[in-house]
Every structure is written in structure tokens, then in C-alpha cells.
N, C-alpha and C positions, 0 to 999 in steps of 0.2 A: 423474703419480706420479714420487717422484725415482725416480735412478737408482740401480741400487747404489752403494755408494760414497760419495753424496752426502746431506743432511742437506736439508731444508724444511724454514723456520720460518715465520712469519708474510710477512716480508719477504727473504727472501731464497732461493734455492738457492746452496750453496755444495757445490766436491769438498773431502770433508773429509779433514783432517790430524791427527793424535792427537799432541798431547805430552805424553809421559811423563816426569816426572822421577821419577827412582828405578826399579831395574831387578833386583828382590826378586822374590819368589816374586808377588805381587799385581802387580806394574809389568809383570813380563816375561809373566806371565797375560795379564793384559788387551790387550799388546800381540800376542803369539801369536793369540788371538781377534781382534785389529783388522786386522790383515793377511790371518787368514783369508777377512776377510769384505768385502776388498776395497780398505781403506782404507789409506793412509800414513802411519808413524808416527815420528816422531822421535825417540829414547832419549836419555835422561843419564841420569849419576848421578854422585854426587860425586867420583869418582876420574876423570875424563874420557874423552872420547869414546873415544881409544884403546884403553882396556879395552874398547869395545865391538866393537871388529871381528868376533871370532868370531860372535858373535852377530848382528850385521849381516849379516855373511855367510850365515847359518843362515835368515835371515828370509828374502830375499832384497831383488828390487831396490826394494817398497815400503817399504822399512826403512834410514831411513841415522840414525847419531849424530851427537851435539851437547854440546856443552855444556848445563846445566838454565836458564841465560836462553837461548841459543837457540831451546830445545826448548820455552819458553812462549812466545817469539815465534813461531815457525811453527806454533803448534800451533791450530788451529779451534774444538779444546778441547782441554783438557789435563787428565791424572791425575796429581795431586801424592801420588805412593803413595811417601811417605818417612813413615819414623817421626814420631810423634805429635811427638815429645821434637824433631825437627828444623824442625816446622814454621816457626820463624822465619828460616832459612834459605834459605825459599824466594823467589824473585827478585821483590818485591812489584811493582817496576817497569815487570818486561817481561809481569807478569800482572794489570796493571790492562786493565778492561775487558775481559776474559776469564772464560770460563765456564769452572769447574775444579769438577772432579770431585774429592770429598774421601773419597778407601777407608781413612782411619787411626781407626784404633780407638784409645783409652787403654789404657796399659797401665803403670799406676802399679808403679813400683821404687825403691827408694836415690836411685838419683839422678836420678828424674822423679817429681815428685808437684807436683800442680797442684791448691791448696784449692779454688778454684773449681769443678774438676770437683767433686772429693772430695764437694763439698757439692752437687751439684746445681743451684747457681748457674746455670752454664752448660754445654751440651753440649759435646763437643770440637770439632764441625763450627764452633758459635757461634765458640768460638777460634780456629779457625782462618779464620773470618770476618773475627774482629777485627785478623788480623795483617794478611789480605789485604783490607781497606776496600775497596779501585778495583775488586776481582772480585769474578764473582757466584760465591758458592761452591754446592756440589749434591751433598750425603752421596750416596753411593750404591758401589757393588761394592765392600762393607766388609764382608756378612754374609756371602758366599761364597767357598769354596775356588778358588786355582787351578786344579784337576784336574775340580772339577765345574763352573767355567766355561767347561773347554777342549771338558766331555761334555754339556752339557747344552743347548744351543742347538738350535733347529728352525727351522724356517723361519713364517714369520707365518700364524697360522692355524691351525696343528698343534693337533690335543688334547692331546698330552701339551708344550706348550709351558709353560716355566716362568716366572714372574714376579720380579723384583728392585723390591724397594725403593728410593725415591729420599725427598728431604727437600731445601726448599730455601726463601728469600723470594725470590725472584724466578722469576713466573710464566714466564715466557721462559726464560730457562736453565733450568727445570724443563723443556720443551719441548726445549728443543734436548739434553739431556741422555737422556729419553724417546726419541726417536728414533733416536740414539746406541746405543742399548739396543735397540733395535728393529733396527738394522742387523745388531749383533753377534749378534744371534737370540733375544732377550728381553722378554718383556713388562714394562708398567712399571707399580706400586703409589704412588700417591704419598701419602704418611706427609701431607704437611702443610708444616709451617716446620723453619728449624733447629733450634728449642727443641722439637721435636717429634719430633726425629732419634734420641733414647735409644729409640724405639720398636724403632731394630732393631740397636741395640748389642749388646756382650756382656752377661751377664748375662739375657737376652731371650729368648722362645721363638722371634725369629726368626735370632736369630744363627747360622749353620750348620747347626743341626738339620734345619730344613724339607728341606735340599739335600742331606742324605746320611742320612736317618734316625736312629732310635733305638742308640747305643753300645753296647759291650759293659758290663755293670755293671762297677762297681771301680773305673774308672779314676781315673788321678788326672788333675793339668791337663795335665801335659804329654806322660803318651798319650794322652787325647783329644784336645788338641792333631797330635799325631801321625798318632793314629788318623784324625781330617777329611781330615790333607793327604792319605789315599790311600782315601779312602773312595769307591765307586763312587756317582756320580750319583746323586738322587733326583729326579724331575721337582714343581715345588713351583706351583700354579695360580697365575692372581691372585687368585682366591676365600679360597684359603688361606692367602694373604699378606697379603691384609687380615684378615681371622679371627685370624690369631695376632700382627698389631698393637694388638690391643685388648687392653693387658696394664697391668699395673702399675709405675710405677718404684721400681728396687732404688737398689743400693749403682752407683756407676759403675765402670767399666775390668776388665776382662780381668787376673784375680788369679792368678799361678801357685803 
């Protein structure tokens, strides 16, 4: 069995490394959790590493920053949690042949609309495929809150342990991704392919809800919005996360 810390795939044992590029309520989540649970994380984000000291400091010593090519060169895998709209910024270079984890949701505005989406052409994960060709990409911790990523982890085994969706073409980094998930205290659903990823988009019955329950009525987007980021845990199965992937597709992106 690996060790904590460490990832199994077919071929290998590796002590794994998280690169995070982008350090948002999702970047700095995930990484909060990856340090919990053992692992060392690398942070950027586009204003450089120096912004990151406090935060450095706060993590402690499995936490140091980088720049966002560094942070995809050392990273084992890496969370590209930057804005949809910035995905072509990300360093295609130093993230070819890397498994990247893809948490950005659409969220068409003024000055991002992307027809492709619009029309359901292609998923976003598919685009952000296409920018990053050399990497294997792997939709996945894009349907859950920060707050109830940081509460809802159990240890493997647990009944009340919760399930995350993943999507990806590559059966390996769907695997080493899995496991990933497995570390941080999560079970893993796998949707399928990227073109298969709208399963747990917005607009979906898996997007948020499963992880914090039913809102208050009324709201509009942006306190429900609001309302998720402080909403207490719900434990969500993998039963249940397959069950509420067998859905219909809507309209794409996250509308406020």
C-alpha cells in the first residue's frame, strides 16, 4: 500500500507534489486540503511568488511558492484553478506531459463568451484540452465549495465518506487523479470522457447542491452563490453521485 503522501499508479510510486497555479478561494482550498493530508504544494499565481509569503508561512513548511511555470514543473500534478477566461495563459510548455487537474467552470460575461461553449460544441474541460494538447487534462474539484472541501473529508472506508466527480480521456491520469482524491479524503465517480464533463457542471444537479444541500428559496445567483461558500458540509455518496449524473444537458456556464 502507498504511503501517505505518496500516489500508486500502475508503474510507479511517486512522493507526491501539488502545483497549483492560481491561489482563489478553489487554488488556496485545494491546497489547504493537500497539505493537510500530507502532501507538498507549490503555489502561484499571476502577481508572483512574493505575494505569497503570508500564506506560505500560514501553511507551513510543506508549502513554498513559485512562479505558475515553476509551480507546473515541480508539480506531480498540478490544479490549473485560474479563471476559465485565463486559460490560455497557462504555461503549455512546462505542462506538457503532465496530468492537470481542470476546477474552472464557464462563466460567460461581456467580455468572455466563447460560441463553442455557448453551443455545446465543446465542454470547457475539451478547451482547455485543446490549449493544453501535451497534457493530460482531468475535470474534477469544480462542483465543490472550498469550505465543504476543507469539512468534508473522512478517512477511506468511512460511511459517511463523500464522492467527487472526475472526467477525463486518458485512463491513467483518470487514475492517478483518483487517487489524488483518495489521499485528500475522497471518493472518486468517474463521469466518462471530457465531452462527458457538462455531467457535473453548472447548471446540473451535481454542481454544489449534493455537497451543501437544499437553499433557502428566493435566492437569486449571487446569494446562492454566497449562500454555498458558507454553507455547512453535506456528505454526498458515490451512489449518489452517480444517480444525480444521469441528467440532461442545459444551456452551458454559470449565469449571474
Amino acid at each position: 500500500m502507498p504511503r501517505r503522501g505518496e500516489i500508486r499508479t500502475e508503474n510507479r510510486v511517486s512522493t507526491t507534489t501539488l502545483g497549483v497555479i492560481g491561489t482563489g478561494m478553489v487554488g488556496l482550498g485545494a491546497a489547504r486540503r493537500a497539505v493537510g493530508a500530507g502532501l507538498n504544494v507549490v503555489l502561484s499565481n499571476s502577481r508572483g511568488p512574493e505575494t505569497l509569503a503570508d500564506l506560505v508561512a500560514e501553511l507551513g513548511e510543506r508549502a513554498r511558492a513559485a512562479t505558475p511555470a515553476e509551480a507546473a514543473s515541480a508539480g506531480d500534478l498540478v490544479i490549473a484553478s485560474v479563471p476559465l477566461a485565463a486559460h490560455e495563459q497557462l504555461p503549455r510548455a512546462e505542462l506538457a506531459g503532465k496530468t492537470v487537474i481542470d476546477p474552472m467552470n464557464y462563466a460567460p460575461h461581456a467580455d468572455f463568451e466563447v460560441p463553442e461553449l455557448d453551443s455545446n460544441e465543446l465542454t470547457s474541460s475539451e478547451l482547455v484540452q485543446r490549449h493544453l494538447a501535451d497534457a493530460r487534462v482531468v475535470k474534477a474539484l469544480h462542483n465543490i465549495g472550498p469550505k465543504q472541501l476543507l469539512e468534508l473529508f473522512r478517512p477511506a472506508g468511512a460511511p459517511d465518506r463523500t464522492a467527487l466527480p472526475l472526467s477525463g480521456d486518458d485512463p491513467d491520469a483518470k487514475k492517478e487523479v483518483a487517487d489524488l482524491l483518495d489521499i485528500l479524503g475522497f471518493d472518486a465517480v468517474d463521469l466518462g470522457t471530457l465531452a462527458e464533463s457538462w455531467r457535473s457542471e453548472p447548471n446540473t444537479p451535481l454542481y454544489a447542491l449534493p455537497y451543501v444541500g437544499q437553499p433557502p428559496s428566493g435566492l437569486t445567483a449571487r446569494e446562492f452563490v454566497a449562500w454555498v461558500q458558507q454553507a455547512p458540509g453535506v456528505p454526498a455518496p458515490g451512489a449518489r453521485i452517480k444517480e444525480l449524473s444521469a441528467t440532461v444537458r442545459g444551456p452551458a456556464g454559470f449565469r449571474m
